[in-house]
N, CA, C and O atoms as a DFTB+ gen file, in Angstrom:
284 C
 N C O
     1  1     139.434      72.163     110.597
     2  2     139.741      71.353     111.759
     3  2     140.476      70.081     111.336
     4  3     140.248      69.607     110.223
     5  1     141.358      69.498     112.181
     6  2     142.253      68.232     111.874
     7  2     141.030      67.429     112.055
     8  3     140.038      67.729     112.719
     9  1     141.338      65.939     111.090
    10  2     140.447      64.935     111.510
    11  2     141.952      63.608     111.886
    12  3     143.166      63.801     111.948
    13  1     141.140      62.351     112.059
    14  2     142.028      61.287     111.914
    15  2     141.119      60.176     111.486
    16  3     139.927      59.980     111.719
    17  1     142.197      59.357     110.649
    18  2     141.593      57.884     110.096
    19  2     141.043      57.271     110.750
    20  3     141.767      56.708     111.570
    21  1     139.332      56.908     110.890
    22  2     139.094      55.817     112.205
    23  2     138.392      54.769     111.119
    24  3     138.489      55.203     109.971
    25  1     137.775      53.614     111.208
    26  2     136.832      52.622     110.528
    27  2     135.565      52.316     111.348
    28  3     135.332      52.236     112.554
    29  1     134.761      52.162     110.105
    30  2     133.029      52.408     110.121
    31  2     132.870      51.031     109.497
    32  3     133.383      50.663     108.440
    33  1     132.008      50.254     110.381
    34  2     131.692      48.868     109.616
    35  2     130.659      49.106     108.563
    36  3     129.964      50.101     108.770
    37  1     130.434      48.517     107.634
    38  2     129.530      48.181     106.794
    39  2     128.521      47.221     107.098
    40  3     128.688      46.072     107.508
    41  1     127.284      47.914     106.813
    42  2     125.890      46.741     106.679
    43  2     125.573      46.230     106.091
    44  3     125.135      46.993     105.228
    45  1     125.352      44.976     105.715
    46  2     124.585      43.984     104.640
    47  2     125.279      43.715     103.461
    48  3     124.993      43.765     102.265
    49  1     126.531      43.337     104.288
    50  2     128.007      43.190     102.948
    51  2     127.883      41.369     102.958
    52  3     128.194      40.759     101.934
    53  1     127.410      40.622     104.193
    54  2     127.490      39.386     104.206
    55  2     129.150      38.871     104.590
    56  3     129.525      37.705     104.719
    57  1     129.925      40.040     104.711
    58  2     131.003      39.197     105.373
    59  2     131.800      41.191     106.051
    60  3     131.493      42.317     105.660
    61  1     132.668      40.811     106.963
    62  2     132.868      42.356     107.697
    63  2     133.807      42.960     106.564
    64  3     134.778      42.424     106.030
    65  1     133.304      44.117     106.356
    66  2     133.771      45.468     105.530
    67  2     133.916      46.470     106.237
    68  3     133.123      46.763     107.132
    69  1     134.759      47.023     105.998
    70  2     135.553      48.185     107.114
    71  2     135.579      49.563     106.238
    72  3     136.546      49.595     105.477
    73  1     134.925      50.447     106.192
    74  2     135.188      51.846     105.755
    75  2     136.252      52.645     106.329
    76  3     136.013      53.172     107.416
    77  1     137.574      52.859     105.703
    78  2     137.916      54.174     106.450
    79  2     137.712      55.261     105.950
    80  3     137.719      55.533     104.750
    81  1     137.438      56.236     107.195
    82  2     137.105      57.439     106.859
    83  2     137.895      58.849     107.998
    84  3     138.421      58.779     109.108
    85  1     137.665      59.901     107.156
    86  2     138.322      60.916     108.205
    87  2     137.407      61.493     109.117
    88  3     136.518      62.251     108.727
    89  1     137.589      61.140     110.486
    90  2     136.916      62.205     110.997
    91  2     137.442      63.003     112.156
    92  3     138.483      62.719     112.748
    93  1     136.435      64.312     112.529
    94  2     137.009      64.707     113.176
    95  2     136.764      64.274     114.666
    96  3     135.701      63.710     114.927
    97  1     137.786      64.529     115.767
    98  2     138.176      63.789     117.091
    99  2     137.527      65.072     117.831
   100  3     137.504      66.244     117.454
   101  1     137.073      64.555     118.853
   102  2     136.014      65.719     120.154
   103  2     136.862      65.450     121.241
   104  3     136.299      65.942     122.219
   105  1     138.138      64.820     121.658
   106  2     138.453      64.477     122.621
   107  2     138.030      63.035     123.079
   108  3     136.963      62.508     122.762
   109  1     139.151      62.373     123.987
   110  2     139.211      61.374     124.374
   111  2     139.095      60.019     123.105
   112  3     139.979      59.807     122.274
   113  1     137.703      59.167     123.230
   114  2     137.523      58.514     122.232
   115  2     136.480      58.811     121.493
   116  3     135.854      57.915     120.926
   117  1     136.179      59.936     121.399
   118  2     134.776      60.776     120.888
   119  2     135.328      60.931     119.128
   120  3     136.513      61.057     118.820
   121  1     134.334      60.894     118.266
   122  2     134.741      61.376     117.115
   123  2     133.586      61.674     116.692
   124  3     132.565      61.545     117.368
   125  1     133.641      62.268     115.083
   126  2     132.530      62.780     114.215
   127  2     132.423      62.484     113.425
   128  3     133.312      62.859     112.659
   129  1     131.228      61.490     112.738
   130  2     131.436      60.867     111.419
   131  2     131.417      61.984     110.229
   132  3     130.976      63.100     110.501
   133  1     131.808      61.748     109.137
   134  2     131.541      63.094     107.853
   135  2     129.947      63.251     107.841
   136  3     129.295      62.392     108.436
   137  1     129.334      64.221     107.244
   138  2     128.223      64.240     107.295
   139  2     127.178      63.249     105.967
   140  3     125.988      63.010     105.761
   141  1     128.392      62.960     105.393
   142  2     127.814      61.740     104.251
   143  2     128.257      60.789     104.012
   144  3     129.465      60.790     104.248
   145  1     127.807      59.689     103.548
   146  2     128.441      58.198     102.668
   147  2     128.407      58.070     101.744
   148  3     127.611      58.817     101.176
   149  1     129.158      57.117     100.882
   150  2     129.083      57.022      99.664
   151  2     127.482      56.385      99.227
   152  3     126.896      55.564      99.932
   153  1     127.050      56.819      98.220
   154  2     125.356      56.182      98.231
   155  2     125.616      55.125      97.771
   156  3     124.593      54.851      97.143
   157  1     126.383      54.221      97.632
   158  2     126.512      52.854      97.809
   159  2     126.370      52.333      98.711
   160  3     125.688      51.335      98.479
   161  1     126.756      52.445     100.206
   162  2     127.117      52.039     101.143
   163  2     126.388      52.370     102.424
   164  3     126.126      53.504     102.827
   165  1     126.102      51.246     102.995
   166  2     125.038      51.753     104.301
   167  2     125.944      51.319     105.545
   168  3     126.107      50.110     105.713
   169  1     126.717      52.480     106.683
   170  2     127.509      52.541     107.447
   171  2     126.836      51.703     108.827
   172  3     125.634      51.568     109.059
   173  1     127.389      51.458     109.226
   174  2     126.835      50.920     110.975
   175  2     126.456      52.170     111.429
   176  3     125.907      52.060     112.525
   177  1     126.527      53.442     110.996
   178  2     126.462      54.247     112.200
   179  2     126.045      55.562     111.225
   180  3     126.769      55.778     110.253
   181  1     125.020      56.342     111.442
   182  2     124.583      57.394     110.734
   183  2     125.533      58.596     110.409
   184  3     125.900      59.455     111.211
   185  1     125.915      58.484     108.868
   186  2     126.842      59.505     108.876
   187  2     126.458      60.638     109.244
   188  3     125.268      60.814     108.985
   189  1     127.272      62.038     110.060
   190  2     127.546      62.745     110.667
   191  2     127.256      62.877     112.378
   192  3     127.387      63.811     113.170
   193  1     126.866      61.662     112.497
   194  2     127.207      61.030     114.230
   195  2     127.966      61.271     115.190
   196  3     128.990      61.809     114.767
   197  1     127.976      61.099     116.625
   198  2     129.176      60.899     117.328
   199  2     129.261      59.979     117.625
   200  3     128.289      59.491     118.203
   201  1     130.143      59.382     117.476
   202  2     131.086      57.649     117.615
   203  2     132.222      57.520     119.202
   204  3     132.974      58.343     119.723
   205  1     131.905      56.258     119.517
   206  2     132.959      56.430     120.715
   207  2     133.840      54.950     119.647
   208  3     133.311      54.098     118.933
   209  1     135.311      55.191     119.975
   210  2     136.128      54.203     118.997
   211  2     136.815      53.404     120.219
   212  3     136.797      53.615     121.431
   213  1     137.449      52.374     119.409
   214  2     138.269      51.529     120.046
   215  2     139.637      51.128     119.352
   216  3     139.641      50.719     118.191
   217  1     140.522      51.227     119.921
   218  2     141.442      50.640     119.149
   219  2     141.444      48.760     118.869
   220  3     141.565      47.891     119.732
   221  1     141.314      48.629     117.760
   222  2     141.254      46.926     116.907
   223  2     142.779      46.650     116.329
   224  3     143.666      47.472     116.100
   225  1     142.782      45.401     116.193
   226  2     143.935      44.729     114.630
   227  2     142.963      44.661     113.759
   228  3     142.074      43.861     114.050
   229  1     142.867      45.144     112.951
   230  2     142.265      44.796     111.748
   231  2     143.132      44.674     110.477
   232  3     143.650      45.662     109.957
   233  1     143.275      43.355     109.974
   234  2     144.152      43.416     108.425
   235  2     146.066      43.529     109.101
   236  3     147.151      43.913     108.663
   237  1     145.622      43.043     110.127
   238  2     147.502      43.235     110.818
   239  2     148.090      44.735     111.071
   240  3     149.272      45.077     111.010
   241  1     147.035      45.481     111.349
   242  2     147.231      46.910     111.430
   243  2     146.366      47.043     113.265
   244  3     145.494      46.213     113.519
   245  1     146.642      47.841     114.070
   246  2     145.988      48.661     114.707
   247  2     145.575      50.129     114.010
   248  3     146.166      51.071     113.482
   249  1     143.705      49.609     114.447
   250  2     143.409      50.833     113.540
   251  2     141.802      50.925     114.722
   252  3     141.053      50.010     115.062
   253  1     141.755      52.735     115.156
   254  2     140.972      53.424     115.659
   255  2     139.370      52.740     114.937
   256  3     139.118      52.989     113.758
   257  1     138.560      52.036     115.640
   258  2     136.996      51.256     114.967
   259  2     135.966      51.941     115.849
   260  3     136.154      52.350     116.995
   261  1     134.486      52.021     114.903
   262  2     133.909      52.855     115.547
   263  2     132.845      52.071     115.971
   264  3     132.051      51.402     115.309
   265  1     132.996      52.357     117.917
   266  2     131.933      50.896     118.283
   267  2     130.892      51.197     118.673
   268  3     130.126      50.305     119.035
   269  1     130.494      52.586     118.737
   270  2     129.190      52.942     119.646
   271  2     128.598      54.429     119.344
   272  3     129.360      55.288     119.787
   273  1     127.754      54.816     118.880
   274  2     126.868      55.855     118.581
   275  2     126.124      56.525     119.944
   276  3     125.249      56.149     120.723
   277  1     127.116      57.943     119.762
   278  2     126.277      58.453     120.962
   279  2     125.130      59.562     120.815
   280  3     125.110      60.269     119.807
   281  1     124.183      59.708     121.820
   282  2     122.989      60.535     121.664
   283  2     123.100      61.728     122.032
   284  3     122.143      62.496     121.936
């Protein structure tokens, strides 16, 4: 399945850290996080999730951010 680049904030970095990652898109602003993280890193959002995104500037870029975890 195609995915696309979206960003996953980081927890307990003490200043905002942005993961990008591939995932795959369900339609509309729906996506799918991968089913893992790096074991370094603790995501805002439980990897292999569904995410609703938003488009942000982040870093002088528009880039797809993932703002909300759905049930």
């Amino acid at each position: 399945m195609p995915t696309e680049r979206i960003y996953v904030k980081l927890r307990d970095e003490g200043v905002d850290v942005w993961r990008p990652v591939d995932a795959q898109p369900e339609g509309s602003d729906i996506y799918l996080l991968p089913a893992h993280a790096p074991d370094d890193e603790a995501w805002r959002f439980v990897p292999g999730s569904r995410v609703r995104c938003e488009w942000r500037e982040l870093d002088h870029a528009r880039v797809l951010v993932a703002v909300e975890q759905l049930v």
